[in-house]
C-alpha positions as CSV (number, residue, x, y, z in Angstrom):
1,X,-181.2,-30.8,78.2
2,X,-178.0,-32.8,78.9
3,X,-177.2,-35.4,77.3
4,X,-175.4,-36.6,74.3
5,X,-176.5,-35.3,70.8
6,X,-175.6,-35.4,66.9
7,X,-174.5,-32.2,65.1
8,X,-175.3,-31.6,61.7
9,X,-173.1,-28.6,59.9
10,X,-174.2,-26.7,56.6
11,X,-171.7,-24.6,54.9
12,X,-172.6,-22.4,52.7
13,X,-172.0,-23.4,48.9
14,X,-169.0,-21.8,46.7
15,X,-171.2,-19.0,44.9
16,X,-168.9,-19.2,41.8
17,X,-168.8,-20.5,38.8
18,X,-166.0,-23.4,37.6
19,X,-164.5,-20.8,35.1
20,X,-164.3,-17.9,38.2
21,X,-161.3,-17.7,40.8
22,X,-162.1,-18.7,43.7
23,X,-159.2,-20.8,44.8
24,X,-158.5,-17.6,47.4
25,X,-161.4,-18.2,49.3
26,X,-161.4,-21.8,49.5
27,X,-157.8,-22.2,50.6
28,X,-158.8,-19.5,53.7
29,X,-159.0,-22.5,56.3
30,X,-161.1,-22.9,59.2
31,X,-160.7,-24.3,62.5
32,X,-164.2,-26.1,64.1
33,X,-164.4,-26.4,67.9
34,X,-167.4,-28.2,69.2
35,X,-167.7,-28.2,73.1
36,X,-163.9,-26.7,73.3
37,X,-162.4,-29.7,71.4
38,X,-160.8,-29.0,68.0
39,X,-163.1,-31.8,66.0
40,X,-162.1,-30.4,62.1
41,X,-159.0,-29.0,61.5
42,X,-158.0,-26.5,58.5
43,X,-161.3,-27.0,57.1
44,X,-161.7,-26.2,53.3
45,X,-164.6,-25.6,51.4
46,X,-162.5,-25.7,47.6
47,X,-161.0,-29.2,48.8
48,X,-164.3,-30.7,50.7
49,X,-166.8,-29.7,47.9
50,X,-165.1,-30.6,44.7
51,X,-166.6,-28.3,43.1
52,X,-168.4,-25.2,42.7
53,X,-172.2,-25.3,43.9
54,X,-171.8,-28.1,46.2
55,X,-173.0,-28.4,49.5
56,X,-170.7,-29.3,52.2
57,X,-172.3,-31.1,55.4
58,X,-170.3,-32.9,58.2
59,X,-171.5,-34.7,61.1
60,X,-170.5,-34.7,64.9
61,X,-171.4,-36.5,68.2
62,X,-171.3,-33.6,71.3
63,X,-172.4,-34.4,75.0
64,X,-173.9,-31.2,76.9
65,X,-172.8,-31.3,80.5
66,X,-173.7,-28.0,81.7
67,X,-176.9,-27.2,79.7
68,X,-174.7,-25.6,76.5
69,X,-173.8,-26.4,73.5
70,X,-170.9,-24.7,71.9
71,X,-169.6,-24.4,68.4
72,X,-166.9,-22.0,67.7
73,X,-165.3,-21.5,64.1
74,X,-161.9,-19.9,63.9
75,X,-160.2,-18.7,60.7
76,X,-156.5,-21.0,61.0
77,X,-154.4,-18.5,58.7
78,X,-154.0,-20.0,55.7
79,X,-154.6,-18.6,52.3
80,X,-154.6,-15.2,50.7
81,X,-157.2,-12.1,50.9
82,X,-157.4,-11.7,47.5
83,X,-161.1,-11.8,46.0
84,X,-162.7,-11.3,42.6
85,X,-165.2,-8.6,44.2
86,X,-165.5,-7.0,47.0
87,X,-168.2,-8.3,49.4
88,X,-168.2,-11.8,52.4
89,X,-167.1,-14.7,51.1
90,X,-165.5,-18.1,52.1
91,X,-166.8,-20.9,54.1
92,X,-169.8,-19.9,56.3
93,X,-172.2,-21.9,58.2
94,X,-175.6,-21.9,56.5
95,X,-177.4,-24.1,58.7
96,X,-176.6,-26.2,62.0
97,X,-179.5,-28.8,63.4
98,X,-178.7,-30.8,66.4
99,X,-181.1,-33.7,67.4
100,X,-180.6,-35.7,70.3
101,X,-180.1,-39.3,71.0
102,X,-182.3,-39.8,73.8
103,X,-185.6,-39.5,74.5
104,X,-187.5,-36.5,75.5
105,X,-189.0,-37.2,79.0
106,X,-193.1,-36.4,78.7
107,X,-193.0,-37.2,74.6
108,X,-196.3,-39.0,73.3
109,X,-197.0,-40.1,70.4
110,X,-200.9,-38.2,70.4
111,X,-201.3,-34.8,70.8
112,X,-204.4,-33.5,72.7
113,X,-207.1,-31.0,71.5
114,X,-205.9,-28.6,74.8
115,X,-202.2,-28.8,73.7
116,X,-202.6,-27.7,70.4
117,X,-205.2,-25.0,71.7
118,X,-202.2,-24.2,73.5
119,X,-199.9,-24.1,70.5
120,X,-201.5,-22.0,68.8
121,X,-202.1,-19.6,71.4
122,X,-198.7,-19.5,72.1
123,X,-197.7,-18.5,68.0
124,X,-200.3,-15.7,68.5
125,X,-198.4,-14.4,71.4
126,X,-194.9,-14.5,69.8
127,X,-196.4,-13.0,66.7
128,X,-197.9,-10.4,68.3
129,X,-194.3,-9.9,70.4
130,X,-192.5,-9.9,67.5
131,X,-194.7,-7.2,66.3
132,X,-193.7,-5.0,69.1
133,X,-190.1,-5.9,69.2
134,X,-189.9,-4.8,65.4
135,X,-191.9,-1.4,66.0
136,X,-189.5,-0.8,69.1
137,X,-186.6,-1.4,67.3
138,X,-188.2,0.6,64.1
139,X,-188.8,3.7,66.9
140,X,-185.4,3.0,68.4
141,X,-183.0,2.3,65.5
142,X,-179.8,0.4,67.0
143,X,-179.0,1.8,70.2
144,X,-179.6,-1.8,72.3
145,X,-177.5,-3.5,70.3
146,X,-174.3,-4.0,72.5
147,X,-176.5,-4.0,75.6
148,X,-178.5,-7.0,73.8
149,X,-175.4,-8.4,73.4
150,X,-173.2,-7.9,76.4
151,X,-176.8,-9.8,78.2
152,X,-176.2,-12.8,76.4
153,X,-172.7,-12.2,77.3
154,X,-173.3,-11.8,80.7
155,X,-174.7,-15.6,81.1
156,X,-171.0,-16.4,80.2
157,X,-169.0,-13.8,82.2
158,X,-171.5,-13.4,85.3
159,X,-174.3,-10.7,85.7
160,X,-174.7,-7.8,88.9
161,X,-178.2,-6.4,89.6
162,X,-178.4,-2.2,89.6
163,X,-179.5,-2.6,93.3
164,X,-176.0,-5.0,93.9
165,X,-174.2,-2.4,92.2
166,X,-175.7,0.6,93.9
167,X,-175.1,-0.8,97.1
168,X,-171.2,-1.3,96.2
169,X,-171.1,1.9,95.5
170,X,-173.1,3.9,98.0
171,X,-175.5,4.9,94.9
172,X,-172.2,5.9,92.5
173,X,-171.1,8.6,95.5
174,X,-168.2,11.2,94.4
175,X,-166.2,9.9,97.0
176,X,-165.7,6.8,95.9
177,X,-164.8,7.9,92.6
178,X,-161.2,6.7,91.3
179,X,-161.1,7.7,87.6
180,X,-162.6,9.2,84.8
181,X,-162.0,8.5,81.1
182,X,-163.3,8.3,77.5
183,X,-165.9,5.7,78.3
184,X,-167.1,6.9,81.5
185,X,-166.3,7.3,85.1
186,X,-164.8,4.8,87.2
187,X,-166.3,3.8,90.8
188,X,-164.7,1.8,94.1
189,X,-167.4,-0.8,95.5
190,X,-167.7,-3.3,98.2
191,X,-169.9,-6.3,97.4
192,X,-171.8,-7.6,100.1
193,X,-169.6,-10.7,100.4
194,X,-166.8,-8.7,101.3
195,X,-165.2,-8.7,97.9
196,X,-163.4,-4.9,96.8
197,X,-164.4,-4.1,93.1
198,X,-164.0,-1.5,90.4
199,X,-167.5,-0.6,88.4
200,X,-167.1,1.2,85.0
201,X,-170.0,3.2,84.6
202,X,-170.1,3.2,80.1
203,X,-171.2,6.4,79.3
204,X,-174.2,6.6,76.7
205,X,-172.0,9.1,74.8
206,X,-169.7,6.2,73.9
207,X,-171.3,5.0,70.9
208,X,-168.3,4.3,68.5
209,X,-166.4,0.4,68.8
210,X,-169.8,-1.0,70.2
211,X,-169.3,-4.1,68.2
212,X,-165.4,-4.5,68.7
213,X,-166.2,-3.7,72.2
214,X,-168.5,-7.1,72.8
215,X,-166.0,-9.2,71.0
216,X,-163.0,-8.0,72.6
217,X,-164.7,-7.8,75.9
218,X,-166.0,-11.8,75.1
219,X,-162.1,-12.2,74.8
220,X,-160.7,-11.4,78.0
221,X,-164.1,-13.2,79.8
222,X,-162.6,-16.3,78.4
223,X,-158.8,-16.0,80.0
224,X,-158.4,-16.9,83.8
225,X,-155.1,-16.7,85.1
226,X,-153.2,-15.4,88.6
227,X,-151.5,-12.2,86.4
228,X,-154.4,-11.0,84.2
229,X,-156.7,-9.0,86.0
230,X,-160.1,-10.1,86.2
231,X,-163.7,-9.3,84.7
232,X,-165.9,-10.6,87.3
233,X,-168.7,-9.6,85.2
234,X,-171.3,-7.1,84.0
235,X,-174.6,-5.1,84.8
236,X,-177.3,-4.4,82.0
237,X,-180.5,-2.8,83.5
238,X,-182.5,0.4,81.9
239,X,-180.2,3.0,80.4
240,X,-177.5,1.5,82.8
241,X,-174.7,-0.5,80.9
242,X,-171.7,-1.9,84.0
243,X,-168.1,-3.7,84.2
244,X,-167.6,-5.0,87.5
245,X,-163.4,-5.8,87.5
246,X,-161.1,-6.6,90.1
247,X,-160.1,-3.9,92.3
248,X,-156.1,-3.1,92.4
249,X,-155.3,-1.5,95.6
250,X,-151.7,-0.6,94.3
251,X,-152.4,0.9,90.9
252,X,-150.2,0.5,88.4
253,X,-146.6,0.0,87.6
254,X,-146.3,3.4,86.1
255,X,-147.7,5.4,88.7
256,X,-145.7,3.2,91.5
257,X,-142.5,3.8,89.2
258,X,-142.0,7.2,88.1
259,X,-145.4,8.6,88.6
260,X,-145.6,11.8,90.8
261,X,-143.6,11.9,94.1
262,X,-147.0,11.4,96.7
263,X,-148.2,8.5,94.8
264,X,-144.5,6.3,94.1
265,X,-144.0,3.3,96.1
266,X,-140.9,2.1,97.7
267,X,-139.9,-0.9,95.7
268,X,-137.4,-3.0,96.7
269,X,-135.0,-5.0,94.4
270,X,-137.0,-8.4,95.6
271,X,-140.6,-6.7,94.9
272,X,-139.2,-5.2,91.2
273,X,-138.2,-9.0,90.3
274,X,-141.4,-10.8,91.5
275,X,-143.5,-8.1,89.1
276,X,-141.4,-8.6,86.4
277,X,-141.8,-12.1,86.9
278,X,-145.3,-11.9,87.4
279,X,-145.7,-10.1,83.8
280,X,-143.6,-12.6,82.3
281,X,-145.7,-15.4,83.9
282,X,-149.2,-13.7,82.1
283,X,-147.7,-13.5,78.7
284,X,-146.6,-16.9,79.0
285,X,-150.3,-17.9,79.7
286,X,-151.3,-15.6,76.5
287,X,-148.9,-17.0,74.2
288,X,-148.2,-20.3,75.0
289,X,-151.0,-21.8,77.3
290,X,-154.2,-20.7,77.1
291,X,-156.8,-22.4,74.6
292,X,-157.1,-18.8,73.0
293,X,-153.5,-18.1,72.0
294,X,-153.4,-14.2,72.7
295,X,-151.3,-11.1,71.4
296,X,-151.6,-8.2,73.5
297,X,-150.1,-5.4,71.5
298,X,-149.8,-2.8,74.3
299,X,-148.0,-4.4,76.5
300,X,-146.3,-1.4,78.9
301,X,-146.0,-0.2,82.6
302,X,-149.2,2.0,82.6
303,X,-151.4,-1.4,81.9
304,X,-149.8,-3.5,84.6
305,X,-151.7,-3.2,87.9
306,X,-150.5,-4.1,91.3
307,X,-152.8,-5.4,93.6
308,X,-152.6,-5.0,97.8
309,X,-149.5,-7.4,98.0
310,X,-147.6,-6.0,95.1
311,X,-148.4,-8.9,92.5
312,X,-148.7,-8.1,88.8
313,X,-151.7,-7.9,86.6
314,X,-151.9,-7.5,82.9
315,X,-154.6,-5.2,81.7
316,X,-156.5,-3.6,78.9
317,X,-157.0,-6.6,76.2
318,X,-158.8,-4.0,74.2
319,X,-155.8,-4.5,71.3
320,X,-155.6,-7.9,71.9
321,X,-155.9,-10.0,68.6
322,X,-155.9,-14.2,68.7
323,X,-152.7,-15.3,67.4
324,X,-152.5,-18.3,64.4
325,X,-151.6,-21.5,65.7
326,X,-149.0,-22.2,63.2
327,X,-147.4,-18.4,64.3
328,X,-148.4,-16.8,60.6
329,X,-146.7,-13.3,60.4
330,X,-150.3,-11.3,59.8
331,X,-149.8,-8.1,58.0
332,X,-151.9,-5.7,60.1
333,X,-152.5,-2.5,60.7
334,X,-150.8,-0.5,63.6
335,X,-152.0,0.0,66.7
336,X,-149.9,0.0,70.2
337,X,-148.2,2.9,72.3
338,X,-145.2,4.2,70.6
339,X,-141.7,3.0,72.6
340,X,-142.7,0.2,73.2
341,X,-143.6,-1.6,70.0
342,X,-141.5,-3.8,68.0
343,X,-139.8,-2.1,65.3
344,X,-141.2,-5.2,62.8
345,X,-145.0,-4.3,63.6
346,X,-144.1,-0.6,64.1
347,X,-142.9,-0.5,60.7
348,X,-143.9,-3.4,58.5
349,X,-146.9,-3.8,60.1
350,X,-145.9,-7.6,60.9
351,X,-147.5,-9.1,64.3
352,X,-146.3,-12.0,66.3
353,X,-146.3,-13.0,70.0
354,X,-142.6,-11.7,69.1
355,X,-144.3,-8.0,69.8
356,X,-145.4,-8.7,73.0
357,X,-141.8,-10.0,74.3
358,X,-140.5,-7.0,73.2
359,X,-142.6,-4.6,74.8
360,X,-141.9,-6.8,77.8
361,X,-138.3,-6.1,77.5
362,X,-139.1,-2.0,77.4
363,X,-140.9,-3.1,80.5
364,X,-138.4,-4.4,82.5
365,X,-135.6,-2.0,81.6
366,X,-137.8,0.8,83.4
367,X,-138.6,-1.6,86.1
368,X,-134.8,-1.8,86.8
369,X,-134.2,1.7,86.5
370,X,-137.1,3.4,87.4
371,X,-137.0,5.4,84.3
372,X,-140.1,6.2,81.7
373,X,-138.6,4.5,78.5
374,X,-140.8,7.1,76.2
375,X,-139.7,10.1,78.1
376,X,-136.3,9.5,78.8
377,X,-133.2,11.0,77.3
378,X,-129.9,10.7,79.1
379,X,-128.4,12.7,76.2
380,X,-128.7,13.4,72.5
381,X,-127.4,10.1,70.9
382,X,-129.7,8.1,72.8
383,X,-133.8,8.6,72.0
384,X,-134.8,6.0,74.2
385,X,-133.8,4.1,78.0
386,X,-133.4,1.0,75.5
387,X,-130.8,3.0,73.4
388,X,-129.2,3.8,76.7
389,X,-129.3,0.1,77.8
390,X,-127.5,-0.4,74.4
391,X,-124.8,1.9,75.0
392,X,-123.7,1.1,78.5
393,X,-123.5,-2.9,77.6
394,X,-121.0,-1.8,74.8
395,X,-119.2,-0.4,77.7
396,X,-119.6,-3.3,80.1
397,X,-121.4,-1.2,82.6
398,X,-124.8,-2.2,82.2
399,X,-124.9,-2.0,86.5
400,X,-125.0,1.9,85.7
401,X,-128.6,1.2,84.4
402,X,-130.2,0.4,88.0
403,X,-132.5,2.9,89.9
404,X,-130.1,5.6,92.3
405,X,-133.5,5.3,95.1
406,X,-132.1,1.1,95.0
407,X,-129.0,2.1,96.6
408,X,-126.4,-0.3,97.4
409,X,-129.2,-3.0,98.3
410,X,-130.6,-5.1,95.3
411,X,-129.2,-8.7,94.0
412,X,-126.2,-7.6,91.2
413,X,-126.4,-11.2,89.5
414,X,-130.5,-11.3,89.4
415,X,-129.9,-7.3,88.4
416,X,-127.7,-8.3,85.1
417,X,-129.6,-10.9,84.4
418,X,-132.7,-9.1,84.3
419,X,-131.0,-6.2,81.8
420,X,-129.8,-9.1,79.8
421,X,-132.8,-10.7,79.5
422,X,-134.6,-7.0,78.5
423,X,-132.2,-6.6,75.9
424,X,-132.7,-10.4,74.4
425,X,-136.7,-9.6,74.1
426,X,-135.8,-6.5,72.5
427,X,-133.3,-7.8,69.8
428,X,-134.5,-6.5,66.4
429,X,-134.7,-9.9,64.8
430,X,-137.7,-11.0,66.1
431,X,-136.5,-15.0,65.5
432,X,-133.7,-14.1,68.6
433,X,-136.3,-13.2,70.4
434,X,-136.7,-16.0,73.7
435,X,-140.4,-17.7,74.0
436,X,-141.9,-16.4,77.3
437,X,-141.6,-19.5,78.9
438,X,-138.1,-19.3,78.5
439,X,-138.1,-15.6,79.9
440,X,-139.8,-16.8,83.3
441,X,-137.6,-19.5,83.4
442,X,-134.0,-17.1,82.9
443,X,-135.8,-14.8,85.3
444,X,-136.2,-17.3,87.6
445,X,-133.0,-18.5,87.5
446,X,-133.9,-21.9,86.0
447,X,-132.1,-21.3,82.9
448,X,-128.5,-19.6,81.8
449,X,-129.1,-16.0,80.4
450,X,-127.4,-16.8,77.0
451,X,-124.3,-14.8,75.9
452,X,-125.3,-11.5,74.6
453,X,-123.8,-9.9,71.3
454,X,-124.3,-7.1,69.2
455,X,-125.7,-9.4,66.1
456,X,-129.1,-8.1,64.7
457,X,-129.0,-5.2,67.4
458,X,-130.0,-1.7,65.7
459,X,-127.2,0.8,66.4
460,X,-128.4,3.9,68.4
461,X,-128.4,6.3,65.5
462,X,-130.0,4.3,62.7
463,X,-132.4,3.4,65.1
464,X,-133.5,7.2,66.0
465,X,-133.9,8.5,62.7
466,X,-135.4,5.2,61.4
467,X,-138.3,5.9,64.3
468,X,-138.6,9.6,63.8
469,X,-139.0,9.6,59.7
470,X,-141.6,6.6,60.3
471,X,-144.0,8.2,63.4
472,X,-143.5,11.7,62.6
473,X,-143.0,12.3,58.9
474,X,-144.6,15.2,57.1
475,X,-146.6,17.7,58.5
476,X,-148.9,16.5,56.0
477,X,-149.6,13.0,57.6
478,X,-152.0,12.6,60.4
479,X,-149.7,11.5,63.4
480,X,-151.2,14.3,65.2
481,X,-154.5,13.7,65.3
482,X,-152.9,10.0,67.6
483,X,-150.8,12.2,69.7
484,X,-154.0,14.7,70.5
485,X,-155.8,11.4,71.5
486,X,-152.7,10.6,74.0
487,X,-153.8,8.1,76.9
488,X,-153.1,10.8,79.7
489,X,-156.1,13.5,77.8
490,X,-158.6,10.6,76.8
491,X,-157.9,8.0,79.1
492,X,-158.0,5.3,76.9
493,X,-154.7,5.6,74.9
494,X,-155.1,2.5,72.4
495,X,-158.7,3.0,70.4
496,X,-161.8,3.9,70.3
497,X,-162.8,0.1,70.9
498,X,-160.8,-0.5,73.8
499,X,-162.0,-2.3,76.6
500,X,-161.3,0.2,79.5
501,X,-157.7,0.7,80.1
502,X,-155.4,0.7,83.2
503,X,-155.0,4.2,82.7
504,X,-158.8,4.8,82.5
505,X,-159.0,2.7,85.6
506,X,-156.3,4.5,87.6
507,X,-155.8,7.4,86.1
508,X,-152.4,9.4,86.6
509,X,-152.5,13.1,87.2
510,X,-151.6,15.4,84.5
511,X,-149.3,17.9,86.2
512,X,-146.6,14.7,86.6
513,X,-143.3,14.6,85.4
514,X,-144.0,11.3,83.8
515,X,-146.3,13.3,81.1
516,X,-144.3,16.5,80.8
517,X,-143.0,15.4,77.3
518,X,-146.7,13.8,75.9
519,X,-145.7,15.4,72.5
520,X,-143.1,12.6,72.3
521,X,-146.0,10.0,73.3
522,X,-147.3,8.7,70.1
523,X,-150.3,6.0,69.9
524,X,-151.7,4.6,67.5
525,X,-155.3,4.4,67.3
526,X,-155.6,2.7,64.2
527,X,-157.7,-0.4,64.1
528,X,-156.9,-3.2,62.2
């Protein structure tokens, strides 16, 4: 009921003794939210118990508005992950009891005869139901799980009925079938308010990343904003597991780019600067505004979807990891498209927001010249468009960088600012790096582009043989079981717990020059 209540937290007790180390797992901090306020900050069990075998209780006053009460803990980054033995340890809830501080309406103090006939008939009935829950699970093993969970989800996200979703679809007809990919197929559907949607039908194939599939899916239910595309919710009936997302008339930036001749879009100069913005504007929101600070890692062209007025959408959170609020380099492993990550994650395995601005800087260098930046080579010395980039700002003649289909008619100072902005995302320090807010604002013409020099920029050559030894090594190593599992065969491109990527959504055609070289397309699949 709503109303105002007090909330009692149990952690779980240090299960050491005083002579054993344990300092590593009280010192791993926790953030407590309660009702989307931060109520206890960097919460730790070593300092708050005193002691081994203590108990650890803390009290808090929460008023339910809206029939919920939530309590979210978050790890804040601090501390090591060194442990005695292997197994869970640290600070965990053991027990939460809320009570409220109002009275019930209908309480008495006597209980009749017929209520507690009724009691008791009621036990008997959940006994009995928990019975046959257990023997269904026993006959089933664990195949509901996600779909149990993406239910509960659903009261969060929104929930479709089969029959809404049929009727979107005309009954899931072939015609109105846009993609296909390593999750399942991919349908156009018209709600009966009018409202254009895209249904991913999960295949029951799809068994692997269930649990990182609820969480990161739970993720992107949580972030609202003008340039992520949306989840507008899911369908969980019978065998039948739906996402219902927005539908993006205009595909995506790859395909509208340098995808295959029938399917490119005349984009003007103006059009290429308000996506660019547009992209710049969603990371922004990631990073720096929303109450979940979010790294994408695979931020590129192929998961940025324009809708029917050209505006940009960031997709595919399905690498998306919460970022530490006091901006902790987390040693990780990899996992991002290869040409587009930074060279500190790509190599040292180091993650930042920092990652995300310069994949955006990849980003916008093809957006100015219409080039792929992982399949183009203007000539031996340079491996990438960004090596390119490099080359012709040593020269002064960065203009040489903007698409030939632009002709004479684009903006020449938004242009070079644009391809000096790229290159100051994708300086190799990641500290030089600009904040995204900055970017929109340079973009936008608020703010001075700052002076560009060559300080902390990796030279051309250092950089290609730096990038080849690291991705492609030995035959021995087992890059090539990423590059068989390429986003353009599987769909997918960034794991096997993805959320459904833009690629799986609006899938390019194989026989296109933007995948002739997939050998040189290496992603990494690895999970941290």
């Amino acid at each position: 009921m709503n109303g105002p209540y007090n909330v009692s937290l149990h952690f779980a007790e240090i299960g050491f003794t005083g002579n054993e180390s344990y300092r590593s797992l009280g010192r791993r901090a926790f953030n407590v939210y309660i009702q989307g306020n931060l109520v206890w900050k960097d919460f730790n069990i070593e300092i708050e118990a005193g002691g081994v075998g203590k108990p650890v209780i803390r009290n808090f006053t929460a008023n339910v508005t809206k029939g919920t009460l939530e309590i979210r803990l978050y790890w804040a980054g601090k501390g090591t992950n060194g442990i005695p033995t292997r197994g869970v340890y640290g600070p965990l809830i053991s027990a939460i009891s809320i009570y409220s501080e109002f009275e019930i309406p209908g309480e008495s103090a006597s209980i009749s005869a017929g209520i507690v006939a009724g009691i008791v008939a009621a036990i008997v009935f959940v006994v009995f139901l928990l019975l046959v829950v257990l023997w269904w699970r026993g006959c089933h093993g664990h195949e509901d799980e996600m779909a149990q969970d993406l239910k509960v989800l659903a009261l969060q996200i929104g929930s479709f009925t089969l029959r809404q979703i049929k009727a979107a679809t005309n009954n899931f007809d072939a015609a109105n079938k846009i993609g296909e990919g390593g999750f399942g197929s991919v349908y156009k559907g018209l709600l009966s308010d009018g409202t254009t949607i895209a249904v991913k039908q999960l295949s029951s194939k799809s068994k692997q990343g269930n649990r990182e599939f609820v969480t990161e899916l739970g993720m992107i239910s949580a972030l609202q904003h003008p340039h992520l595309v949306k989840l507008y919710g899911c369908c969980i009936e019978g065998n039948q597991l739906l996402l219902v997302y927005q539908y993006m008339e205009n595909n995506n930036l790859a395909r509208a780019l340098f995808g295959p001749e029938e399917f490119q879009l005349k984009l003007d100069w103006g059009t290429r600067h308000k996506i660019c913005v547009g992209i710049a504007r969603g990371l922004a929101y990631l990073h720096e505004e929303s109450r979940l600070k979010i790294v994408h890692r695979d931020i590129k062209a192929t998961n940025v979807l324009l809708d029917k007025d050209l505006n940009s959408k960031i997709s595919d959170f399905g690498l998306a990891k919460l970022d530490e609020e006091d901006n902790t380099h987390i040693s990780t492993k990899i996992a991002g498209t290869y040409g587009y990550m930074a060279p500190e994650y790509a190599m040292h395995g180091y993650l930042t927001d920092k990652a995300d601005i310069y994949s955006f800087g990849v980003v916008a260098l093809e957006v100015v010249s219409g080039q792929c930046n992982i399949s183009y080579q203007k000539k031996d010395e340079c491996f990438h468009l960004l090596d390119w980039a490099r080359e012709l700002k040593e020269r002064g003649n960065l203009i040489d960088l903007v698409d030939a289909r632009l002709g004479s008619h684009f903006d020449k100072e938004q242009v070079l600012a644009m391809i000096k902005v790229a290159l100051l995302c994708t300086n190799a320090t990641p500290t030089l790096r600009p904040v995204m807010s900055s970017v929109v604002s340079m973009l936008e013409g608020k703010v001075a582009v700052p002076v560009l020099d060559s300080e902390g920029a990796i030279k051309a050559e250092e950089k290609i043989e730096a990038m080849r030894k690291h991705f492609k090594g030995d035959k021995d190593r087992a890059v090539g079981q990423n590059i068989t599992n390429s986003m353009f065969t599987e769909g997918l491109g960034t794991g096997i717990a993805s959320l459904p990527s833009a690629i799986d959504l609006y899938r390019i055609p194989l026989d296109t020059d933007y995948c002739q070289n997939i050998e040189e397309e290496m992603v990494c699949s690895v999970l941290s």
